[in-house]
Structures are given as structure tokens and as C-alpha cells.
N, C-alpha and C positions, 0 to 999 in steps of 0.2 A: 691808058692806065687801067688794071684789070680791076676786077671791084669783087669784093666779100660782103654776100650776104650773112648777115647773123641776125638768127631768128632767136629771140629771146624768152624765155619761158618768165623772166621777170628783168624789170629795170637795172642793171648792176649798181650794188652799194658795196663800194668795192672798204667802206667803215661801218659797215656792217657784217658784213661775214668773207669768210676766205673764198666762196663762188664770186662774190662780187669782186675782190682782189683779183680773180683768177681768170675770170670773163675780160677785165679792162688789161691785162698783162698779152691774153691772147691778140684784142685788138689790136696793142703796140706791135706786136709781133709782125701784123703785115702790112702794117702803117710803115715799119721802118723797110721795109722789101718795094717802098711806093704804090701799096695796095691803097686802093680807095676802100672804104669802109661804110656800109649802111646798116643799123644798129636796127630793127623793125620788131613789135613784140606787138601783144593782145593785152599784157597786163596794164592796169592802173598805176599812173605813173607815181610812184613812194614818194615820200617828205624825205627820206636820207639817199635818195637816187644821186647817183655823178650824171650832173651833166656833160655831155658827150659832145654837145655841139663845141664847148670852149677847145676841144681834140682835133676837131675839123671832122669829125664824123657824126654824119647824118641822122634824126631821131625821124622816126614812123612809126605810125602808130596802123593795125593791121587787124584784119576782124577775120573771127573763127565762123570757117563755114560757111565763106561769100566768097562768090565768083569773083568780087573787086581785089584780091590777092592776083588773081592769073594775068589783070592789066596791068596790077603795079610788077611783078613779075617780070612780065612782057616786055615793060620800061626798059625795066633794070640791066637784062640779061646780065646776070653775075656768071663770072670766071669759078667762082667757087661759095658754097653754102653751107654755114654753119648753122646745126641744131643745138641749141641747149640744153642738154637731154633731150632724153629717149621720147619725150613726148609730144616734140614739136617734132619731128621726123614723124609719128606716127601722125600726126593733123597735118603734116605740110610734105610730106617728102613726094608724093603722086602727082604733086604739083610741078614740083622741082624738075622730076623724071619727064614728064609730058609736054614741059615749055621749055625747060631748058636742059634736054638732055646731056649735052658734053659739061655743065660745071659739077666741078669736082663735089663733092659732098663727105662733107664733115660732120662726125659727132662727138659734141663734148661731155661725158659721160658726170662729168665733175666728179661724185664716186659712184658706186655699181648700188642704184636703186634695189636693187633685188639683193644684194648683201646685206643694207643693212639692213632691210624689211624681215630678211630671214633670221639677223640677230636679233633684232626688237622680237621676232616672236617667239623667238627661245627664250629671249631676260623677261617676257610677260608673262611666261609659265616654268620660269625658274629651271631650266636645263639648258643642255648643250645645243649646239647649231647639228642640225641633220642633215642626211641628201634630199630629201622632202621638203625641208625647208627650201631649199637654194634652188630645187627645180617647180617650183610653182608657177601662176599665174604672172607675176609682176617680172618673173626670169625668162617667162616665155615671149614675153611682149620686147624685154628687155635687151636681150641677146637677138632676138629675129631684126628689130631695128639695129643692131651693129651688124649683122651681115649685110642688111640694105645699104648701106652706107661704104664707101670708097674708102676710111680710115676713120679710128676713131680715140680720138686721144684721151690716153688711161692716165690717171693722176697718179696713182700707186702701183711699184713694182709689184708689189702683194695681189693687188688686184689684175695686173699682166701676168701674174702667173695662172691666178683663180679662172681667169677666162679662157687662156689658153691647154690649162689639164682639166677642168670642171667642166667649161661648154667647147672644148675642142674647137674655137675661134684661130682662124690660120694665123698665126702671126703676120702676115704680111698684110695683114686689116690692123693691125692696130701697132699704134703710135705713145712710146711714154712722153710724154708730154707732164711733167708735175708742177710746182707754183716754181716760175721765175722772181730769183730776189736778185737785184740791183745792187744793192751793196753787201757781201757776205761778210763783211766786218760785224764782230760781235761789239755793244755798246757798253762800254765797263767804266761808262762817267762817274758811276758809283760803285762803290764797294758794299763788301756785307756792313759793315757799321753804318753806314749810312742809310740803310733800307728798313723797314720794317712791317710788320702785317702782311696777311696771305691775299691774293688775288685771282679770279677767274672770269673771263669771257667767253660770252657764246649768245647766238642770234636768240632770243626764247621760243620764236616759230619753229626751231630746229629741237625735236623731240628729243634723241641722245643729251643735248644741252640741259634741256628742262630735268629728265632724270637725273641728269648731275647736279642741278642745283639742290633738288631733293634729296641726293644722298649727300651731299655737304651739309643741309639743312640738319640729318640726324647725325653724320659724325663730327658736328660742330660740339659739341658739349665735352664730348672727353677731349676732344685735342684741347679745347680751350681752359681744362681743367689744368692740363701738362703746363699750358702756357698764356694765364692768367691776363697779362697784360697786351696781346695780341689781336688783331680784329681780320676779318673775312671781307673782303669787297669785292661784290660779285657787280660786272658791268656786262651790259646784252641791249641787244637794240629793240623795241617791241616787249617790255616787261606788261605782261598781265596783269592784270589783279590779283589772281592766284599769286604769283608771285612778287609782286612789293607789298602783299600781306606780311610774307613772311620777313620783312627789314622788321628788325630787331637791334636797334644801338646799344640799348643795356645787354645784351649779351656778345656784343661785337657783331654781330653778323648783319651787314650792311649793301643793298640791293641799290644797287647806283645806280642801275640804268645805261642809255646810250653813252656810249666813248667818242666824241667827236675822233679823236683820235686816238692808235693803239695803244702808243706811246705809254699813254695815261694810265691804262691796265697793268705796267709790267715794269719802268724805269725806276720806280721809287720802292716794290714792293720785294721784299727778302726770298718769296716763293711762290709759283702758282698754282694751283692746284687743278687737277683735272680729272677726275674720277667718272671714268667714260663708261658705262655699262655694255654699253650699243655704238656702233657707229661702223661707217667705214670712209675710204679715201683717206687723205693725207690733212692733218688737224692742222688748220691755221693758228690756232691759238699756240700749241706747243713751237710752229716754227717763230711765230713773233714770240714768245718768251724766249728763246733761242737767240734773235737776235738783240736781245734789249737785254738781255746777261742775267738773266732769274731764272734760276734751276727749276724743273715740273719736277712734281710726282703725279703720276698719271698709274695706267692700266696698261695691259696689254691692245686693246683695241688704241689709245692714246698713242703708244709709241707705232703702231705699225705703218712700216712704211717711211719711217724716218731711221729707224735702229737699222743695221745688217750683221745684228749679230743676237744670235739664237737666247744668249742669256745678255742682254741689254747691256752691256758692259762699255759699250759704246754713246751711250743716252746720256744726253743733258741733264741728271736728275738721277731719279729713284722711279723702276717700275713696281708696281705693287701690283700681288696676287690677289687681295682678299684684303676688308674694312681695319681690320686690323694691322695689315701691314701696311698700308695707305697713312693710318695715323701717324703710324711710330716711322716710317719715312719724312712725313712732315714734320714731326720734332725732331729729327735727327737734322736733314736737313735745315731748319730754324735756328737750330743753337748750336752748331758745330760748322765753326765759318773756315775750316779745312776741308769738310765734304762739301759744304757750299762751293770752293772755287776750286774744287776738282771737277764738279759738275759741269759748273760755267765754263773751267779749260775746255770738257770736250765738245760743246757748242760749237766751236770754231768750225772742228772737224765735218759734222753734222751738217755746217749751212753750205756748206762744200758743193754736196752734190746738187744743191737748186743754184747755183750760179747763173744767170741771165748770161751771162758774158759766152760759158761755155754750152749751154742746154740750145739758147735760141738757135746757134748755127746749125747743130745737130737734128734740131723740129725741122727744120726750113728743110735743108737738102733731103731730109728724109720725105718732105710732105712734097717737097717740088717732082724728085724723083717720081713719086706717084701719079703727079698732075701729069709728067710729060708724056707718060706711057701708061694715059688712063686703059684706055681701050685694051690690051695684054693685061691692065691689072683685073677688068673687071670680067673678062674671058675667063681668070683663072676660078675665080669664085661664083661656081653653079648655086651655091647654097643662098648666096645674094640674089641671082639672078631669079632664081624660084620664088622667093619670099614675097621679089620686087614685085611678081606680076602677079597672086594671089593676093596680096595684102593691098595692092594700090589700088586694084578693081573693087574690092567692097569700101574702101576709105573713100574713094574716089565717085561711088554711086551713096555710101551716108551721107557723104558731103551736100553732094548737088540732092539731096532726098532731105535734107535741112534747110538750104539754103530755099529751095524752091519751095517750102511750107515757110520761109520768112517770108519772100514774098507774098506771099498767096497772106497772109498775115495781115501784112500792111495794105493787101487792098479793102479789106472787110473796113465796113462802116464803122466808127467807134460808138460806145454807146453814150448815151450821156449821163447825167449824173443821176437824172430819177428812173435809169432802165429802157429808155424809147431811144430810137434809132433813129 
């Protein structure tokens, strides 16, 4: 039975954010191929983590910058290795190459770190996205670990294009791969009279979210002026202090906190709101409002990646340009329950293209084809092969240049508590 490593940059909570949906979907993915599956990370294991063992795969726990990775490695010999991002390929990938040169190696990009880093730093100075933005420090680290990497699965067609005309990344390195849904039935237990109040989720450690809750925070007062009898319930996993300051019931606007489940966010409520400033990948929040029959009004960053059509016409919802057409989207939408279930008709359409049933076959034969003629694939890309052998010889000597000042660490005397040794 061949075996997948997956090196996890964090625990998956797949009721916490759509990485965590998106990390336990890939697992299934080579679970049902008769992969064995070992789940191995550095992080502190969360209070909202899935446990994995109830899955039949494996939990480890794995230390940064110890030679005790190269025996469990050594164990292992995996067939194929995922990175969770870009940054467990740059701590672990010279490992991977030096023990177990023939498994495949995978990266899952979840979305393009350097995209949205380069939007976050246009929205923090109030202008457009540049080429200076998108060729920086976090693009160069970023892009050099996908050519190290044998394929690397892009969540957003938006972003398979971005890589392949921006950082001229071969096609034949990367893999669309976006969220696998199980059932693409839209859920219309209810109707628009039956729903009421606006709704939004999102993790509060994920920065694009927190700014949104912020700008809900100030264009809460006129919408709620249009629509008096209305409330906001914002749910997110890890709320701050900064942010359950801001719950506010006498004004409606109401910071609930964890969702054990999505459900809660989206089945009961008339519309959701999402006023994305920053972001990239593909928004989990908009595809579960999608499935759970509650029209979004979002942003251009919101829809991308779910729309394929230039002027949104095709959107679950209302895109908005600007704070002002945000609002009057969300009252139009609220009180006009014929645009409401025009919305919600084209949901259907929309959950189309994440179909598990049809996407999964398509991953598979395209990532097997890979596997079987690694050696021709990895011939064809010099630009991997260069990176590989520059980048892993200084990772490769920080490492053991840390690991060996741990050591060296633990053999010094401690001192005691009045200073003598």
C-alpha cells in the first residue's frame, strides 16, 4: 500500500476555515486510491482540530530543525509528499530530496501567499495591486518552492492563470485542484420568508476576514438605518478581544463566535455578507452560502474564482464595486425576494464546477500520470532542478547549523535558581 506524507503547516479544522475543509478533502482523495495516509506537523495541536485518527490516518507530531525528522522519514519511505504551503517545503523539502529521492512531491498552495500579501499591501496604502507588489520577497520564496516541487495544486483558476502569465510557471507543474463538494445540491429547506438577518464567517487569525468584519463594523449603521428591524451575526473561530468588543445587540450587530457547524452561519439567514478588501484563493464562506441557498453580496476579490463571467452575471448574489453599492446590494437583495431566488437559482450552476464526483477523477489521472513518469517530468524542468540544488544546500547546512547549537544546548549545565552552576 503506498503511503502520503502530509506535512502540515497546522492541525486541519476543516469547522474552522476552508484550508481545513480543503486539507481533510485532499486526504480523502488518496484514501479512496487505497493510499495510506500519515498526517505529521510541528504545530500545537488546536481545541477545534479533526481528529484524523477516527479516519484511519496516522497523527505525528515532528520537530523543526532536528535530525529526528530524517529517521522518521527513513521509517516512512513515502510514495508521495505533501507540503502545506510554501513553507514546509522550504523547512522540509532537502530532506525529502536526500532520503527519499523518487516520492513524488506535492505542494498545496491553498492560495498564492504572495498574492494576497501583495493585495493586503495595496488596501494598507489605499491604491492598486503593482508588479512590485507581486514580485517581492514572499513571490520569490514563493514561486521558487513551486518549481522545486513535482506539481502543485492551485485552488483558483484566477490564480493558474496568475502563475502561469505573471511567473511563467510551466503548466505541466501545476494541478487545478479547487474544494471538492460531495453533494452539489443547493439546500432550499427554506425560503426567503422564512429567513431573516444578515450573516458572515471567517477564521479571525485570517487578516482579509478581520478587515471585513471592520468594514461591516462601519457600514453597519446606514444599512441598518434602510432596515431597522434586521441584525448582523458575524461567526469566526478564535474571536479576539478586539473583536467581541465590538458585539453590539442594541444595534444589531452580534459577534457569535465559533460555528461548530457551517450550517448555523447560513440555513436560517436571508443574506450573507462579505466585503472582502484583500484576499486571494477561492472563499469558502461564499461556496457554503452557495450551498445552503443564501445569496452573498461580496466584492470582486469575494467572487473570484467562483464567477466565469467578466461582469458577474453568473454570481449567487450581488458583486459590489464600492461601500455604497455593497449597501444598496444588501437592501435590495433583503427585501426583494425575486432577486433573492434569482440569486439562489444561479447557485446551482456555480456548485457545478466543485463536484467531487467529477473534479476527484480528473486530480487523480492527472497527478498519477505525473507519478508514473516522474523522471521525463522532472528532466523537463531545469528551473526545479537549479533551485533544488542552491536552495537545499544552504537549508540543508541552517538546519543541521541549528540543530547542532540545540544540541550543544542541552549539554550546558543549567543554572539554578540563585545563578551557581
Amino acid at each position: 500500500m503506498p503511503l502520503l506524507l502530509v506535512l502540515g503547516y497546522v492541525w486541519p479544522e476543516p469547522n474552522s476555515s476552508a484550508a481545513g475543509w480543503r486539507m481533510v478533502s485532499l486526504l480523502q482523495l488518496f484514501q479512496r486510491q487505497g493510499w495510506q495516509v500519515v498526517f505529521a506537523s510541528a504545530a500545537d495541536k488546536s481545541p477545534h482540530r479533526l481528529d484524523l485518527n477516527q479516519f484511519g490516518i496516522e497523527e505525528v507530531t515532528i520537530a523543526l530543525n532536528c535530525d529526528s525528522f530524517a529517521a522518521q522519514l527513513q521509517q516512512w519511505q513515502p510514495a508521495a509528499v505533501l507540503f502545506d504551503r510554501f513553507m514546509l517545503e522550504e523547512q522540509f523539502g532537502w530532506w525529502v530530496d536526500e532520503i527519499c529521492p523518487q516520492a513524488l512531491k506535492l505542494l498545496d498552495s491553498e492560495d498564492l501567499h504572495c498574492l494576497r500579501a501583495a493585495r493586503q499591501q495595496a488596501f494598507n496604502e489605499q491604491r492598486e495591486v503593482d508588479h512590485a507588489d507581486l514580485t517581492g520577497e514572499l513571490a520569490l520564496r514563493e514561486i521558487a518552492a513551486i518549481h522545486r516541487c513535482d506539481l502543485t495544486l492551485t485552488i483558483s483558476r484566477a490564480e493558474l492563470q496568475l502563475l502561469t502569465n505573471v511567473y511563467q510557471v510551466p503548466a505541466a507543474q501545476l494541478l487545478y485542484c479547487p474544494f471538492f463538494i460531495e453533494n452539489c445540491q443547493v439546500d432550499t429547506s427554506t425560503g426567503f420568508s422564512e429567513r431573516q438577518h444578515f450573516s458572515f464567517i471567517g477564521n479571525f487569525r485570517h487578516e482579509p476576514n478581520w478587515q471585513a468584519v471592520l468594514r461591516l463594523k462601519q457600514l453597519w449603521p446606514q444599512l441598518r438605518k434602510q432596515l431597522p428591524q434586521a441584525e448582523l451575526h458575524i461567526y469566526g473561530a478564535y474571536p479576539p478581544p478586539k473583536a467581541t468588543q465590538l458585539h453590539a445587540p442594541k444595534q444589531g450587530f452580534y459577534i457569535k463566535g465559533w460555528a461548530a457547524n457551517a450550517a448555523d452561519a447560513f440555513v436560517n439567514y436571508r443574506v450573507c455578507l462579505a466585503p472582502l478588501s484583500f484576499g486571494a484563493g477561492l472563499k469558502g464562506k461564499v461556496i457554503d452560502a452557495m450551498r445552503f441557498g443564501t445569496p452573498v453580496v461580496t466584492t470582486e476579490i469575494g467572487a473570484e474564482g467562483i464567477s466565469h463571467q467578466a461582469d458577474f452575471l453568473d454570481f449567487p448574489g450581488i458583486v459590489a464595486i464600492d461601500d455604497q453599492a455593497l449597501i444598496d446590494a444588501a437592501v435590495a437583495l433583503y427585501q426583494d425576494s425575486s432577486l433573492w431566488l434569482k440569486a439562489r437559482h444561479r447557485a446551482a450552476a456555480c456548485l457545478e464546477q466543485f463536484d467531487a464526483a467529477l473534479l476527484m477523477p480528473q486530480v487523480w489521472q492527472q497527478l498519477s500520470a505525473v507519478q508514473q513518469q516522474l523522471a521525463q517530468h522532472r528532466q523537463q524542468s531545469f528551473t526545479g532542478r537549479m533551485l533544488k540544488y542552491h536552495h537545499h544546500r544552504s537549508t540543508k547546512f541552517m538546519a543541521q547549523w541549528i540543530n547542532a547549537k540545540n544540541k550543544l544546548a542541552a549539554l550546558q549545565p543549567k543554572e539554578s535558581s540563585d545563578g551557581a552552576s
